[in-house]
N, C-alpha and C positions, 0 to 999 in steps of 0.2 A: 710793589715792583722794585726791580732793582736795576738803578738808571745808570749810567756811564757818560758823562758830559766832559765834552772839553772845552774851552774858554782860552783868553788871550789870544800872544802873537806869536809866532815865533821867530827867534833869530838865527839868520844863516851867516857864519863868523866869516868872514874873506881872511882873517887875522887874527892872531889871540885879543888883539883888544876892540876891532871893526867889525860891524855887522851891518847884514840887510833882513830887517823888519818891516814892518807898517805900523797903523796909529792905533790897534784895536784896545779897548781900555780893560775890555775883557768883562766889560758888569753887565753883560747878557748874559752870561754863562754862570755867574755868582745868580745873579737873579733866578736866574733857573733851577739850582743847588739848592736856595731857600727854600724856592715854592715846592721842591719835591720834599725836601724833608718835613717842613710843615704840614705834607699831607700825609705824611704817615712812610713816606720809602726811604729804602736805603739809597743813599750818593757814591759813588767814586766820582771825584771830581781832578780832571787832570788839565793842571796849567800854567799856561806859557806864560810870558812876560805880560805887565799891564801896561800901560799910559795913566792910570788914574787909578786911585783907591778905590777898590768896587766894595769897598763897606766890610763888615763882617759874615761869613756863612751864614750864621745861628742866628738870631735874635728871640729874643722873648725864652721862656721856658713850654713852650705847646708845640718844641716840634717833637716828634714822633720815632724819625729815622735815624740812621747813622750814617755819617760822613766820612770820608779818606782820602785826603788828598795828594796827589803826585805833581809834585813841582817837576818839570821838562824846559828848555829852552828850546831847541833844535827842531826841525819838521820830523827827522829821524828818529829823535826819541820821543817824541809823542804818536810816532806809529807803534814805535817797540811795545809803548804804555798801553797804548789802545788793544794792540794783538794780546797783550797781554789777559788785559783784564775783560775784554771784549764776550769771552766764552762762557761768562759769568752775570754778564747783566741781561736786561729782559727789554730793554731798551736805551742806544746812544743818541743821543742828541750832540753832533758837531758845530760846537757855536764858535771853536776856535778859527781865527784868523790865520789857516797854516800857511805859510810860505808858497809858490808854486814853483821858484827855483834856488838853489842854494850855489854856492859857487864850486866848480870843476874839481879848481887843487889849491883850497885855503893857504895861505903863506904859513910857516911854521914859528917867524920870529915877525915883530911886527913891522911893517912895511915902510918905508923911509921917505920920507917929502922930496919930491923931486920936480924941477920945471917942465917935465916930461910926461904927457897925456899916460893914463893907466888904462887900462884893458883888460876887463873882468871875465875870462868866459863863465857861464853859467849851465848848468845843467837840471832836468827837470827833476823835482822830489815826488817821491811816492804819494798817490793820489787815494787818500788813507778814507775816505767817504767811499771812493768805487769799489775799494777792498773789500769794508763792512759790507755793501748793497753787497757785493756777491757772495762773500764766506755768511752771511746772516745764517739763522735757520728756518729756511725753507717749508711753510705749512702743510707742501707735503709728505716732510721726514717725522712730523712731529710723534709717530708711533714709533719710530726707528730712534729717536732721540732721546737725549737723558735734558732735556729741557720740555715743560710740559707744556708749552707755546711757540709758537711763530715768534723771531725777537725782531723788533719793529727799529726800525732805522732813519734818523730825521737829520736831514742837510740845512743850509743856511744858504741862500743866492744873494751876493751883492752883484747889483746892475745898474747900468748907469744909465742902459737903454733894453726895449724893450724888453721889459723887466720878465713880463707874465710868462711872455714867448720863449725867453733863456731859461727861468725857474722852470719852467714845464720841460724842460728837454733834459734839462738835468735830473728831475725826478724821474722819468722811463729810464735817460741809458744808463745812473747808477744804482737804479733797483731800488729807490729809495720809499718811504711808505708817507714819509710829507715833506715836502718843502717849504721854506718860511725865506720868503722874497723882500729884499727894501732896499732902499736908492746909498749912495754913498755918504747921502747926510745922515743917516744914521751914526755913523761914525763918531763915538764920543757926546752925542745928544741925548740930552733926560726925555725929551719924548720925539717917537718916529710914527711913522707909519708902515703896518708891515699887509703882507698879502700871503695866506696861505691857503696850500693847496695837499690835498691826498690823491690817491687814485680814486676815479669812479665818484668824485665830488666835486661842488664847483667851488670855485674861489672865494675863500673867507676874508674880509678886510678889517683891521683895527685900525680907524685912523687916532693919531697922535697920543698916542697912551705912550705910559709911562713903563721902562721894564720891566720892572713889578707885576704889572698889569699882563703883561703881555707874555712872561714865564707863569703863571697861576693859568693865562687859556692854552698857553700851549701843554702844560703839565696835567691839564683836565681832557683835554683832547686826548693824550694819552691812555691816560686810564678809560678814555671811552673805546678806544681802540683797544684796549688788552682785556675789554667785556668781550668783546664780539669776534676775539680769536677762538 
């Protein structure tokens, strides 16, 4: 198979040297990158800023696939990356932490300290998961298409409350083919617990595995699903 992951955070600049991020460390998305080349697929892996060292892609000499990665900062260019290479893989996995607003009209020179309250308006960034669920390719074009499968499309839901209930509504309205649901402690932890779901399945739980762990079932789940397209 040939996967397409993204990983990290991304930064929305207010200024050439200020930005609005968050804490993602980005080593779900590395972890994910592993377990797929270890089993034999190609990677494009596109990604944003970390918080922590997520280790090396490769390790050992028994992986299989091949790797390419696209460094992006911005929520902007990690859709550009995505549209890009999107047409090309057989399934994305979005582990990236993207932004949900970036700011209006960034300053052009950097912003000056003043005793004086600042006032950021914000604008919403493109919702680059709803994109994939709908440009995917659709199982019923697969005769009409120069791709010889359905390409399968997996989100990420952090919730801080009812988890199962938000993860489920995200999986119908952006067409996605699973979701992979966990609380905000996740965030920068060696071990979490995650809840995933397909359509037409019931909820699978890992409690407190380690990323590793947890990119090897979701990267098997996978290849169980592109059996039975």
């Amino acid at each position: 198979m040939r996967f397409l992951i993204t990983t990290g955070a991304t930064r929305e600049y207010i200024d050439p040297v200020r930005f609005i991020s968050n804490a993602s460390s980005g080593r779900m998305g590395y972890a994910l990158a592993r377990a797929a080349l270890k089993a034999g697929h190609n990677v494009t892996l596109i990604t944003g800023s970390v918080t922590r060292d997520p280790g090396p892609i490769i390790r050992g000499s028994t992986d299989k696939g091949q790797i390419k990665v696209i460094n992006v900062e911005t929520a902007a260019q990690m859709f550009n990356a995505v549209r890009r290479y999107f047409p090309r893989c057989d399934c994305l996995i979005m582990a990236a932490a993207v932004s949900d607003y970036t700011p209006a009209r960034p300053a052009k020179t950097k912003i000056k300290k003043s005793g004086k309250s600042l006032t950021i308006k914000l604008k919403p960034t493109a919702d680059i998961l709803k994109w994939a669920g709908t440009h995917k390719n659709p199982k019923s074009e697969i005769r009409n298409s120069k791709f010889r499968r359905r390409q399968l499309v997996v989100g990420f839901a952090l919730e801080d409350k009812n988890l199962r209930q938000n993860a489920e509504r995200k999986l119908k309205e952006k067409n996605l083919d699973m979701i992979i649901a966990n609380t905000p402690a996740a965030i920068g932890a060696d071990k979490t617990t995650i809840h995933i779901r397909t359509p037409g399945r019931n909820w699978l739980k890992l409690l407190k595995a380690n990323k590793t762990t947890i990119a090897k079932k979701i990267v098997s789940l996978m290849e169980e699903m592109e059996k039975e397209r």
